[in-house]
Backbone as CSV, one residue per row, in Angstrom:
resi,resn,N_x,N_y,N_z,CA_x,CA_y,CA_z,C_x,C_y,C_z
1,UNK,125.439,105.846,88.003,124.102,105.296,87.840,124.166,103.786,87.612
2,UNK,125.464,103.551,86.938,125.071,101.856,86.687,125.612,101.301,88.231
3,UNK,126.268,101.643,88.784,126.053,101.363,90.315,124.512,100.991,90.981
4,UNK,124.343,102.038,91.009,122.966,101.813,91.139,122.248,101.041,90.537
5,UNK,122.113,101.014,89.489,120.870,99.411,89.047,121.741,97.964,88.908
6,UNK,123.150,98.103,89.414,123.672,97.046,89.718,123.160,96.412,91.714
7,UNK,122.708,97.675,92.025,122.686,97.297,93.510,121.084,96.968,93.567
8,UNK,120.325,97.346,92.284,118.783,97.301,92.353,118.612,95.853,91.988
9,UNK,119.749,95.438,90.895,119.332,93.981,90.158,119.962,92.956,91.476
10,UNK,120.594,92.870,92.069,121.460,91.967,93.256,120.272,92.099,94.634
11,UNK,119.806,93.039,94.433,118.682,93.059,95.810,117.310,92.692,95.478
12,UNK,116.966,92.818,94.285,115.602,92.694,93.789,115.341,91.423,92.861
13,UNK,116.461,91.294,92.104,116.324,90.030,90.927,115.437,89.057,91.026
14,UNK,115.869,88.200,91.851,114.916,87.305,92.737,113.458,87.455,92.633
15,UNK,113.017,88.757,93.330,111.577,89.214,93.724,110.806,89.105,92.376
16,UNK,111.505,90.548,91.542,110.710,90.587,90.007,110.806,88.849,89.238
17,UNK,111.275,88.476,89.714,111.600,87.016,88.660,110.645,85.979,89.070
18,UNK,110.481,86.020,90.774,109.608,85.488,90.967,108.099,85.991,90.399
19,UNK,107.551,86.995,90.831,106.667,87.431,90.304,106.428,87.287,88.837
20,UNK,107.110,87.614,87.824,106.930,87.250,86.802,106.486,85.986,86.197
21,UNK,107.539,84.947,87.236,107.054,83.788,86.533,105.636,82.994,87.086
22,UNK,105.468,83.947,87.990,103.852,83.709,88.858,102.525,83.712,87.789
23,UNK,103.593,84.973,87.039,102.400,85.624,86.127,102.562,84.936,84.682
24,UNK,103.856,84.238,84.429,103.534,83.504,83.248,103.304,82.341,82.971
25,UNK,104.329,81.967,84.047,104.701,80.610,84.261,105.132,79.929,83.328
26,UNK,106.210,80.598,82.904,107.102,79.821,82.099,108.761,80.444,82.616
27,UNK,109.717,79.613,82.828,110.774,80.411,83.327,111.681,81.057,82.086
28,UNK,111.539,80.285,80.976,112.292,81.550,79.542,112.051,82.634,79.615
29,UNK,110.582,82.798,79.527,109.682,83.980,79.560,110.033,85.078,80.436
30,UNK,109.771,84.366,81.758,110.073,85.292,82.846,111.382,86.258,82.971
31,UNK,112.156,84.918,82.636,114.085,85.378,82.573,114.188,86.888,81.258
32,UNK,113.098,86.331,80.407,113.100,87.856,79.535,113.070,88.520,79.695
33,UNK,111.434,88.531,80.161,111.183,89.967,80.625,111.589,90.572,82.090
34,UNK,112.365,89.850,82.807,113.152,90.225,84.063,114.473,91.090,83.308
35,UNK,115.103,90.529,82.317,115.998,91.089,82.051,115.215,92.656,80.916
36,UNK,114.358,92.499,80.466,113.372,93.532,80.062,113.324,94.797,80.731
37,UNK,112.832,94.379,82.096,112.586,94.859,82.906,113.979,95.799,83.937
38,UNK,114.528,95.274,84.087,116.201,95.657,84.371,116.807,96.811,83.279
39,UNK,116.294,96.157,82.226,117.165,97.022,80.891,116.167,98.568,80.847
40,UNK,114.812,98.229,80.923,114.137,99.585,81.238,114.326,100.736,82.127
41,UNK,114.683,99.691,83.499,114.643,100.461,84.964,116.093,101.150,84.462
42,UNK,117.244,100.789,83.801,118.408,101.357,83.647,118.139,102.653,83.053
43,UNK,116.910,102.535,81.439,117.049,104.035,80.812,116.710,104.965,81.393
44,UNK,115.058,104.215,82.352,114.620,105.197,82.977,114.965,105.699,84.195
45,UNK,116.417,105.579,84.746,116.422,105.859,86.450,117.068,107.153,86.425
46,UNK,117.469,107.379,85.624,117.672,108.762,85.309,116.435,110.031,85.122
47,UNK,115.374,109.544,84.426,114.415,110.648,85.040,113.324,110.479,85.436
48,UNK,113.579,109.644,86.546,112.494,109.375,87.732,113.023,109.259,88.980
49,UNK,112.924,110.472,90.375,113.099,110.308,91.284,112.408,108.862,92.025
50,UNK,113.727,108.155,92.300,112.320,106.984,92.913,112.003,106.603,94.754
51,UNK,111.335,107.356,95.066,111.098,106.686,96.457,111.067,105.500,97.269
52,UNK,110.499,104.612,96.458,110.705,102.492,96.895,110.815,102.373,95.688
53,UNK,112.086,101.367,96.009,112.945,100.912,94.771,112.062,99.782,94.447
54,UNK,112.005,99.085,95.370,111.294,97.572,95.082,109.463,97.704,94.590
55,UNK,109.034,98.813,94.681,107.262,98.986,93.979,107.896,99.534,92.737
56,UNK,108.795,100.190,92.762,109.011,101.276,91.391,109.278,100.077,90.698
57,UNK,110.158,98.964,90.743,110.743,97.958,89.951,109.522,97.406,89.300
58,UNK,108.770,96.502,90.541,107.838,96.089,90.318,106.612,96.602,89.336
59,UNK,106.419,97.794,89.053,105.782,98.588,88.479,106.167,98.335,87.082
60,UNK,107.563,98.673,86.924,108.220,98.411,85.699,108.110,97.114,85.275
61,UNK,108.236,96.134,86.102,107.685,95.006,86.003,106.667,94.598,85.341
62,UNK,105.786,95.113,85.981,104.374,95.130,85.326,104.306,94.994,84.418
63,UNK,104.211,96.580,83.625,104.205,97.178,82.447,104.844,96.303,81.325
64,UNK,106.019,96.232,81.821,106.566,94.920,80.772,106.273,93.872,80.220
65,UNK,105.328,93.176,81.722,104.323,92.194,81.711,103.501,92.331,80.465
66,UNK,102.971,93.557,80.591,101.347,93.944,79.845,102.294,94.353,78.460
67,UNK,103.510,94.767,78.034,103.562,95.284,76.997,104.093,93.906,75.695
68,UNK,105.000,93.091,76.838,105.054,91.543,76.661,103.875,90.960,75.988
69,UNK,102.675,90.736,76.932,101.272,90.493,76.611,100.109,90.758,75.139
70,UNK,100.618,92.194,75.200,100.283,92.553,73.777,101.104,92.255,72.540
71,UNK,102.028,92.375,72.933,103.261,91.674,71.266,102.685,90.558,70.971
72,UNK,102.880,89.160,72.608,102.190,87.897,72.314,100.912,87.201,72.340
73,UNK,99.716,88.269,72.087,98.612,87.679,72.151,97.942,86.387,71.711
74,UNK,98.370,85.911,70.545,98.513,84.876,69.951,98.908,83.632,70.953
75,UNK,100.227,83.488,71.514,100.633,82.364,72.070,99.880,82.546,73.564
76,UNK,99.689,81.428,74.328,99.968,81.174,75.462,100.631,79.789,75.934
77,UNK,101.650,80.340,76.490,103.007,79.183,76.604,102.159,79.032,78.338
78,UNK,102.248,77.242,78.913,102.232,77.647,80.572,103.204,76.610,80.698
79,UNK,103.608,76.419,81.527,104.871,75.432,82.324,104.145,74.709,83.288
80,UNK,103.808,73.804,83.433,102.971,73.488,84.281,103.379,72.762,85.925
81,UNK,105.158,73.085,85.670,105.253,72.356,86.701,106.180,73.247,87.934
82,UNK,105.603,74.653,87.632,106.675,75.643,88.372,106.063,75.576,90.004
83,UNK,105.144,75.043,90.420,104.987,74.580,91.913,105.620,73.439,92.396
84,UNK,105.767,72.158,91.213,106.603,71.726,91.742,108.066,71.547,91.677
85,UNK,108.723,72.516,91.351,110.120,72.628,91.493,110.295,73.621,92.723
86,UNK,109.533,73.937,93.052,109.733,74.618,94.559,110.360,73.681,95.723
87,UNK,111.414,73.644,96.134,111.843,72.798,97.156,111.407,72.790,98.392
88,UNK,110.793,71.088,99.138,110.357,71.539,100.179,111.375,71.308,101.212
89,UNK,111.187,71.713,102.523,111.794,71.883,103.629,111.635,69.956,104.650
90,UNK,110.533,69.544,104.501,109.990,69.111,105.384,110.731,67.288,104.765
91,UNK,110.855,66.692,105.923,111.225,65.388,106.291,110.963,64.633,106.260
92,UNK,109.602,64.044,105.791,109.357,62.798,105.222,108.191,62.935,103.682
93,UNK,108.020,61.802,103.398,107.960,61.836,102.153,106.207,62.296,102.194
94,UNK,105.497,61.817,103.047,104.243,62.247,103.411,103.809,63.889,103.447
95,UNK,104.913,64.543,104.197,105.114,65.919,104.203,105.250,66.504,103.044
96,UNK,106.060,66.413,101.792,106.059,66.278,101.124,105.214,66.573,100.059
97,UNK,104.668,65.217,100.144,103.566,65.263,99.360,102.435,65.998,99.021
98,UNK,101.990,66.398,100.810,100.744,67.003,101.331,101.147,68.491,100.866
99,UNK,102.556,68.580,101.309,102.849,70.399,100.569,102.499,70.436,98.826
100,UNK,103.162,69.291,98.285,103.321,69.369,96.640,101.720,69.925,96.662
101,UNK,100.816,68.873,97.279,99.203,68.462,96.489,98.465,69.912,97.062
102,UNK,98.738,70.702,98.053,98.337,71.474,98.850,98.968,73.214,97.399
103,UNK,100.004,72.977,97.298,100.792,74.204,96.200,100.271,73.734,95.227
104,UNK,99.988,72.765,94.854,99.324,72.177,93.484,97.560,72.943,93.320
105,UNK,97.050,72.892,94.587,95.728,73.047,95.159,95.880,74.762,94.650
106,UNK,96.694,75.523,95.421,96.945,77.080,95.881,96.830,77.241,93.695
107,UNK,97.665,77.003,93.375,98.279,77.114,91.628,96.931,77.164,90.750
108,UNK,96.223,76.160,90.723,94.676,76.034,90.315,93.851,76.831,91.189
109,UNK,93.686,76.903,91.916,93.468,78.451,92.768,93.170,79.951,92.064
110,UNK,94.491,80.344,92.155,95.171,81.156,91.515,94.807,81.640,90.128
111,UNK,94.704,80.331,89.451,94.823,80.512,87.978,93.433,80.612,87.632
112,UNK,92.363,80.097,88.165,90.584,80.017,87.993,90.462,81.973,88.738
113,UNK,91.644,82.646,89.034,90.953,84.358,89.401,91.069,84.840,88.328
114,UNK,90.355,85.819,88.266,90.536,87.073,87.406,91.687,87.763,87.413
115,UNK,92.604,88.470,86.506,93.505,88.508,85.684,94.153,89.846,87.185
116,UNK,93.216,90.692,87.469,93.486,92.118,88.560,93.845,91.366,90.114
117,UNK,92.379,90.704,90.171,92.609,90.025,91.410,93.990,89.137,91.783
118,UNK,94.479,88.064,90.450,95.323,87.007,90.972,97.006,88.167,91.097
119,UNK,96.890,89.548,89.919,97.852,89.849,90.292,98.295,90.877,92.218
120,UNK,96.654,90.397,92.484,96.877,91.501,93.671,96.758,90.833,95.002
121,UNK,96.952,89.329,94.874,97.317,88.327,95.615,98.995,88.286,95.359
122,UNK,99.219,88.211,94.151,100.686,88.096,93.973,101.589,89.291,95.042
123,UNK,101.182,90.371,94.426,101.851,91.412,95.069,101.680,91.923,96.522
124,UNK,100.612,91.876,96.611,100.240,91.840,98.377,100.111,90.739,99.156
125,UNK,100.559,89.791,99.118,100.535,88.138,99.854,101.817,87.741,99.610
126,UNK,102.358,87.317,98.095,103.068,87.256,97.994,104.893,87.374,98.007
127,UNK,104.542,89.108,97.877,105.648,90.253,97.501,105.803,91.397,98.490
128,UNK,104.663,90.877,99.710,104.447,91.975,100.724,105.040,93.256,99.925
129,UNK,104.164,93.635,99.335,103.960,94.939,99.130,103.109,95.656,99.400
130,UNK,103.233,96.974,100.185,101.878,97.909,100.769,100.657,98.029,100.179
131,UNK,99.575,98.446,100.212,98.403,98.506,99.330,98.055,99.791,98.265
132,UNK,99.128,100.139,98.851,99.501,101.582,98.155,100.654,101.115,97.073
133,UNK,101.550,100.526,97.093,102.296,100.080,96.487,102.122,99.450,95.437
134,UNK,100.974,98.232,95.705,100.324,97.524,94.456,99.318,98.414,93.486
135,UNK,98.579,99.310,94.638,97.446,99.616,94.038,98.407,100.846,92.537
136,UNK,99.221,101.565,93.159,100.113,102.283,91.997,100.614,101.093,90.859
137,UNK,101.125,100.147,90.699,101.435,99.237,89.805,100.612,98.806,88.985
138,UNK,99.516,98.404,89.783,97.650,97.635,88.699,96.871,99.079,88.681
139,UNK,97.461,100.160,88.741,96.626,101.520,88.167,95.589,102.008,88.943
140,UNK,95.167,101.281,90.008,93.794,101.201,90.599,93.998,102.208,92.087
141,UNK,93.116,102.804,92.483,92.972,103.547,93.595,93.186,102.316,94.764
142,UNK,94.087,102.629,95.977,93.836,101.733,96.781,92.888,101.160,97.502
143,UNK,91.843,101.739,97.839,90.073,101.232,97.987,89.829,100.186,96.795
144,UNK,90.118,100.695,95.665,89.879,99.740,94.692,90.455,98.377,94.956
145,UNK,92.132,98.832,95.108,93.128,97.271,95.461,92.960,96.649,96.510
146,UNK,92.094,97.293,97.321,91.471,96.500,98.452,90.466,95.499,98.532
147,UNK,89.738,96.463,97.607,88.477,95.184,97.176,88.825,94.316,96.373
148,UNK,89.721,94.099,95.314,90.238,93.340,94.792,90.685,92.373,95.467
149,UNK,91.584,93.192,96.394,92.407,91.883,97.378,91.583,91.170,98.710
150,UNK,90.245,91.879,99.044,89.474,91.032,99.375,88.656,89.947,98.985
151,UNK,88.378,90.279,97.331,87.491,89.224,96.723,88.547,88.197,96.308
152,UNK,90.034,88.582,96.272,90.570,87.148,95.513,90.899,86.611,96.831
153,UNK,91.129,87.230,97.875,91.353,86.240,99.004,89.621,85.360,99.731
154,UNK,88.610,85.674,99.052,87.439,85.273,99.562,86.752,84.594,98.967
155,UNK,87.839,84.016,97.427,87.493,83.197,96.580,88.383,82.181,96.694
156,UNK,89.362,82.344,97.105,90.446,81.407,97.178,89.974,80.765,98.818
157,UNK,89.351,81.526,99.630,88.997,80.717,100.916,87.725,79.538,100.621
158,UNK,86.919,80.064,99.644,85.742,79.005,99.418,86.527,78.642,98.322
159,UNK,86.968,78.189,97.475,87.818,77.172,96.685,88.273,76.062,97.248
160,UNK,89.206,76.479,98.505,89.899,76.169,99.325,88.686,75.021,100.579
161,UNK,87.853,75.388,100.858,86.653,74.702,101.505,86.139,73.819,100.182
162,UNK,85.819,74.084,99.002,84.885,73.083,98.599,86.323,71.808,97.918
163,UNK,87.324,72.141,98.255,87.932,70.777,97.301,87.796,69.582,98.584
């Protein structure tokens, strides 16, 4: 078995870590509860058949998120600069820029949704995950995670028009 969540943490690490720190935006934080999250998926892989490794994680993910959430109600830590440590690709300094101010744009975006919606941009835009996939993680019937993931993508399009 520890085979196994050695082959889950080397294929997935990345994904949940990203996501996490989507959702906290702080990278201590994230690195916690990633390793949180890892240390859970270990007790529990033993009695849970799992069909997709990468929603089941994510799921666990979650939960961690929300159980995280409640311990720290009190604080909110944000990092404010986790868009721009994203490295860009592009070749001049103009390019650049227009990506930083453009991910800068997407981040404030993001953060003005509601708490269901921004995580169901994360996971379905983000994390290409099925709608079935997310909708099991945020608890919600997939009709439900649909409408969700239509209104945060139809808020983020007029956001996106009025700046």
């Amino acid at each position: 078995m520890a085979s196994l969540i050695e082959q889950l943490h080397k294929k997935y690490a990345t994904d949940v870590y990203r996501y996490l720190l989507s959702l906290t935006k702080n990278h201590h934080t994230s690195e916690e509860i990633t390793q949180e999250t890892f240390y859970r998926a270990y007790i529990f892989l033993h009695d849970s058949r799992i069909d997709n490794e990468k929603a089941w994680l994510f799921r666990v993910a979650h939960n961690t998120y929300i159980d995280y959430l409640r311990k720290n109600k009190r604080f909110v830590i944000k990092e404010q600069d986790y868009f721009h440590q994203i490295k860009t690709l592009e070749k001049s300094i103009e390019d650049q820029y227009l990506s930083k101010e453009m991910l800068d744009d997407l981040r404030l975006s993001l953060d003005k949704l509601p708490v269901k919606q921004k995580q169901a941009i994360l996971l379905a835009d983000f994390n290409n995950l099925s709608y079935k996939e997310a909708a099991e993680i945020l608890e919600v019937t997939p009709n439900y995670f649909k409408i969700l993931l239509f209104r945060a993508r139809q808020k983020l399009r007029v956001s996106s028009r009025g700046c």
